[in-house]
C-alpha positions in Angstrom: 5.6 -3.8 4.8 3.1 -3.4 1.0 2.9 0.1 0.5 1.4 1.6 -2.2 4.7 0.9 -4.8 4.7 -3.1 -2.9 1.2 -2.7 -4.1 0.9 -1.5 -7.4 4.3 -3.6 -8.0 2.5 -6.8 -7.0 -0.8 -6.0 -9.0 1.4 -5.8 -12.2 3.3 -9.2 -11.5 -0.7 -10.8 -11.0 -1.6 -9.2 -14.2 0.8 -11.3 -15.9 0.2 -14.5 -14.3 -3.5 -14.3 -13.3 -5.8 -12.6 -16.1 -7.7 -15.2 -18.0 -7.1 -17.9 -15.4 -10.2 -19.5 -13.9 -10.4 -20.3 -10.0 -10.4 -24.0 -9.5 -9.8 -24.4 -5.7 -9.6 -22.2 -2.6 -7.9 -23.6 0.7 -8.3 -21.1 3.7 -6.2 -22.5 6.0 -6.9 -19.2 8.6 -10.4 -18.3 8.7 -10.1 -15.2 10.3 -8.4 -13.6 7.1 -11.9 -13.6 5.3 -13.4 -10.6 6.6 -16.7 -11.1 4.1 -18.8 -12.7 3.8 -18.4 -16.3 5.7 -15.4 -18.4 5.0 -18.0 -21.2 2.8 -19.5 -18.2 1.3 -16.3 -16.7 0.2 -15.0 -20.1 -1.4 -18.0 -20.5 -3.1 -18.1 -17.3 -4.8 -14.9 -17.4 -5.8 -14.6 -21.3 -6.9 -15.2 -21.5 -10.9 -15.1 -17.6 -11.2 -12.5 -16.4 -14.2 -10.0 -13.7 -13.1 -10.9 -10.6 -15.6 -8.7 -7.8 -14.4 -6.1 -6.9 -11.3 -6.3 -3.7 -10.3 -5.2 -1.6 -7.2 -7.0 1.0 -5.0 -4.7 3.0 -2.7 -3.3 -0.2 -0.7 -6.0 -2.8 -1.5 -5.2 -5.7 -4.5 -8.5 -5.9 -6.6 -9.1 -8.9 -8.0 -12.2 -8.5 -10.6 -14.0 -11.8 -11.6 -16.2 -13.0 -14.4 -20.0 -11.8 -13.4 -18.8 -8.4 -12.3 -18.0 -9.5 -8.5 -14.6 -8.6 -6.9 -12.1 -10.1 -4.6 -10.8 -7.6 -2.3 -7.1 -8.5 -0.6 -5.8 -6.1 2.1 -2.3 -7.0 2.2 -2.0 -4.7 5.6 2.1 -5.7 7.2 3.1 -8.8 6.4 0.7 -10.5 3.4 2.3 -11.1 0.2 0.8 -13.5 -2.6 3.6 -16.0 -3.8 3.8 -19.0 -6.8 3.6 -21.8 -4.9 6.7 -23.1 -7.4 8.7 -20.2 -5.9 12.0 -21.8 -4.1 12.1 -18.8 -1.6 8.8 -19.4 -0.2 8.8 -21.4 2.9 6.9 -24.1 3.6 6.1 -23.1 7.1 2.5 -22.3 9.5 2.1 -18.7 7.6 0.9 -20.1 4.3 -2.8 -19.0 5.0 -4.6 -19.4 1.5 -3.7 -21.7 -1.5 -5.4 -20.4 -4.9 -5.7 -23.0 -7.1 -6.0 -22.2 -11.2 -6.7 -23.9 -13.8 -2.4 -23.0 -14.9 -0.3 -22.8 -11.6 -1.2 -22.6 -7.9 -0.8 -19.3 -6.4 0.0 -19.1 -2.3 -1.2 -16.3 0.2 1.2 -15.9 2.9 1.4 -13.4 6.1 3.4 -14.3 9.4 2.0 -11.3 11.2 -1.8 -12.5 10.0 -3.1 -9.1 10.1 -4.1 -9.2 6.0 -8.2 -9.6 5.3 -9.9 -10.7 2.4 -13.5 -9.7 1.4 -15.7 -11.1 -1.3 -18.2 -8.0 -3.2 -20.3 -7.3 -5.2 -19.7 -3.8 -5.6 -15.7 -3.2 -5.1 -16.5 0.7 -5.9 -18.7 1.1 -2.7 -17.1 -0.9 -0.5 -13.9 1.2 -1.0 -16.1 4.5 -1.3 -14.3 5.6 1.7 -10.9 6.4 0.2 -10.0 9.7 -1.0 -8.1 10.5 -4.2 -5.5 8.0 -5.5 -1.8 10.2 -5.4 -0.6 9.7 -8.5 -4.3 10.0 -10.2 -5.6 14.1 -11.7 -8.5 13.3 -8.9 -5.5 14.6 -6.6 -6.1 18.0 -7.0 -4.4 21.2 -5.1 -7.3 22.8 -3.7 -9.0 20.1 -2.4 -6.5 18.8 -0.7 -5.1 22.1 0.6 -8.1 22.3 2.5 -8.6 19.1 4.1 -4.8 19.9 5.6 -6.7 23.3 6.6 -8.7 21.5 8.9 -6.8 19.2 10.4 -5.0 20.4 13.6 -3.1 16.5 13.8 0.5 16.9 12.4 1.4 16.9 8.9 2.9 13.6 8.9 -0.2 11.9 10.8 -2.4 13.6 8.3 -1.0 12.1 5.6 -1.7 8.2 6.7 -5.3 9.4 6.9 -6.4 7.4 3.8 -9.6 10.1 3.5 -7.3 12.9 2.6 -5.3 10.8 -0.1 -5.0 6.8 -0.5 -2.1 4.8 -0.1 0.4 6.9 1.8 1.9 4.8 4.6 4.4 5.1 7.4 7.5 4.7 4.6 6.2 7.1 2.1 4.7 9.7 4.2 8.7 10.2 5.7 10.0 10.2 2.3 7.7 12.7 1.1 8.2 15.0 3.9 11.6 14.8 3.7 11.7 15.7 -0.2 9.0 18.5 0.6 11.6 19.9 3.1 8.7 19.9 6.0 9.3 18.8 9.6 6.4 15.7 9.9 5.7 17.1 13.3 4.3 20.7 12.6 0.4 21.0 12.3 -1.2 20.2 9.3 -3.4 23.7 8.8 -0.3 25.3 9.8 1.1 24.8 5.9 1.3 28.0 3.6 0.0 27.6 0.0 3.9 27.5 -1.7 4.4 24.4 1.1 1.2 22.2 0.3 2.6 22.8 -3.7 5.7 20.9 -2.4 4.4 18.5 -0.3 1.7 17.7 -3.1 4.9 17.1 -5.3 7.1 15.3 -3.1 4.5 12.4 -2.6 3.9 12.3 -6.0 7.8 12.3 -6.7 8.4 9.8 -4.0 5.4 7.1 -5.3 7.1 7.7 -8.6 9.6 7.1 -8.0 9.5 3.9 -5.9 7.2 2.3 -8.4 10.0 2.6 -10.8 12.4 1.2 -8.6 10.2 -1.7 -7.7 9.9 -2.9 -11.2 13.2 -3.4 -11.8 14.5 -7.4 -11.9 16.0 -8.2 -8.7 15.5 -5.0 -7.1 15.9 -5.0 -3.7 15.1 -2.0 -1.2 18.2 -1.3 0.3 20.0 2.2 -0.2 16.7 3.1 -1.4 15.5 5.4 1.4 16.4 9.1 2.2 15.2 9.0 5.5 13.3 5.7 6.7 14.8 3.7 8.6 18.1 5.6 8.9 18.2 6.6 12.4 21.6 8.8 13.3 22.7 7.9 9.4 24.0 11.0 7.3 21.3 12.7 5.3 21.9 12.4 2.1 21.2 15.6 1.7 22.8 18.2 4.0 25.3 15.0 6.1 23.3 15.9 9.3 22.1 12.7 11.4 18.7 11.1 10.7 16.2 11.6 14.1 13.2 9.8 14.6 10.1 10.6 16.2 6.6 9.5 17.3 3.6 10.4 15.6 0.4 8.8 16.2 2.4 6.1 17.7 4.0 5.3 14.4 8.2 6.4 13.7 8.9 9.1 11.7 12.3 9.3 10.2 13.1 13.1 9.7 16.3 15.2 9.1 16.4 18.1 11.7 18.6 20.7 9.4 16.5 20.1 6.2 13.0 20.2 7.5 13.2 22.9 10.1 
C-alpha cells in the first residue's frame, strides 16, 4: 500500500527516468482511472507534452508538463508505475495505462483499480485541500495542536485526516503513535501540550525514517515495522504482544504496555 515514503520513493526513481522526456503515446486501457477531464481529453493533453518536473504532494505523484499543466496520479492501495522492460512486472489484466516516451515505455499498474488520474491546469488548487506536508516548516506546533483540540475522533483517526497534515496513512499513523508512546485510541483534544511535542516528532521521525530506508538498493520492507502488522509479536520495545484494534474501520497495531 504507497504511503507517503512509497511515494516520495517512487517520485525520486521518476525523476531519474522521466524529466526531459516528451510524451509520445498514452494507452488507457481502464477508463475509469481518469477521474479528469474525459479519457480523449486527458490523452490529448498529455500526448506531445514534455515532462518538466516530478514532484509529490502528501500521497499524490505530480507530474508537471511543458505549458505549466500537471498530471496528477493518486496511487491510492494498489497503483504503482513500472518500466515496461522490468522482468518482475507481469503481463497480466492489471496493466491499466502504457506511457509511451520518446526513451522507454513506462507501465501503470493496479490490481485493486482504486488509483485515479486527473489532468490540471492548476495542480496547486486542485490539491488546495491538504493541510501541511509532515516533514515540511509549514508543520508547525501550534497549529496543529489545535486542530487535535477540536477533534473529539481518536488520535489515530485524526491523524489519516489529510486536513490536519498530508500523507499520514494507516502504516505510519501506527508507527508514529507507537514511537510517541500514545494509545491510537484516546481522543484527539484529550492530548496535553508535552504529548502533541511527541507525537509531532514521532511522525516526523517515522516518515524519516522510512524514506531513508526506502532508498536503499534492494530494500525490502520486512523487519521494518515496530508495530504494523505484528499482531501478538513481541514489541520491540518493552517484549509485550502487539494488539490490534479498529479505528474508523481501519487496524491499528498498538503495544498495550508502552502506549497506556
Amino acid at each position: 500500500m504507497p504511503e507517503l515514503p512509497e511515494v516520495d520513493g517512487l517520485a525520486t526513481q521518476l525523476r531519474s527516468w522521466w524529466i526531459g522526456r516528451r510524451i509520445e503515446r498514452v494507452v488507457v486501457a481502464y477508463p475509469r482511472l481518469i477521474a479528469a477531464p474525459s479519457v480523449r481529453a486527458f490523452r490529448t493533453e498529455l500526448t506531445g507534452r514534455r515532462i518538466e518536473a516530478v514532484t509529490r504532494r502528501a500521497k499524490v505523484l505530480c507530474v508537471h508538463l511543458d505549458g505549466g499543466s500537471s498530471w496528477l496520479i493518486h496511487l491510492r492501495m494498489t497503483g504503482w508505475i513500472f518500466d515496461a522492460r522490468d522482468p518482475g512486472l507481469p503481463v497480466d489484466r492489471h496493466r491499466l495505462l502504457t506511457l509511451q516516451l520518446d526513451r522507454g515505455t513506462a507501465v501503470y499498474r493496479d490490481p485493486r483499480r482504486f488509483g485515479r488520474m486527473t489532468w490540471t491546469e492548476d495542480a496547486a488548487a486542485e490539491l488546495a485541500h491538504l493541510g501541511p506536508e509532515p516533514l515540511e516548516r509549514s508543520f508547525r506546533l501550534d497549529p496543529f495542536a489545535a486542530a487535535l483540540d477540536r477533534r473529539s475522533i481518536s488520535i489515530k483517526q485524526a491523524l489519516l485526516d489529510p486536513r490536519l497534515v498530508a500523507g499520514i496513512g494507516n502504516i505510519y499513523a501506527s508507527e508514529s503513535c507507537h514511537r510517541a508512546g500514545l494509545d491510537p485510541g484516546r481522543p484527539a483534544r484529550a492530548l496535553d501540550r508535552s504529548e502533541v511535542v511527541a507525537l509531532r516528532r514521532a511522525i516526523k521521525t517515522t516518515l524519516r525514517r522510512a524514506i531513508r530506508l526506502h532508498a536503499k538498493p534492494g530494500y525490502s520492507k520486512v523487519g521494518e515495522f515496530l508495530v504494523y502488522g505484528r499482531e501478538g509479536e513481541p514489541c520491540r520495545t518493552c517484549r509485550a504482544p502487539i494488539a490490534r484494534a479498529v479505528h474508523g474501520q481501519r487496524s491499528t497495531f498498538f503495544c498495550p504496555a508502552c502506549q497506556r
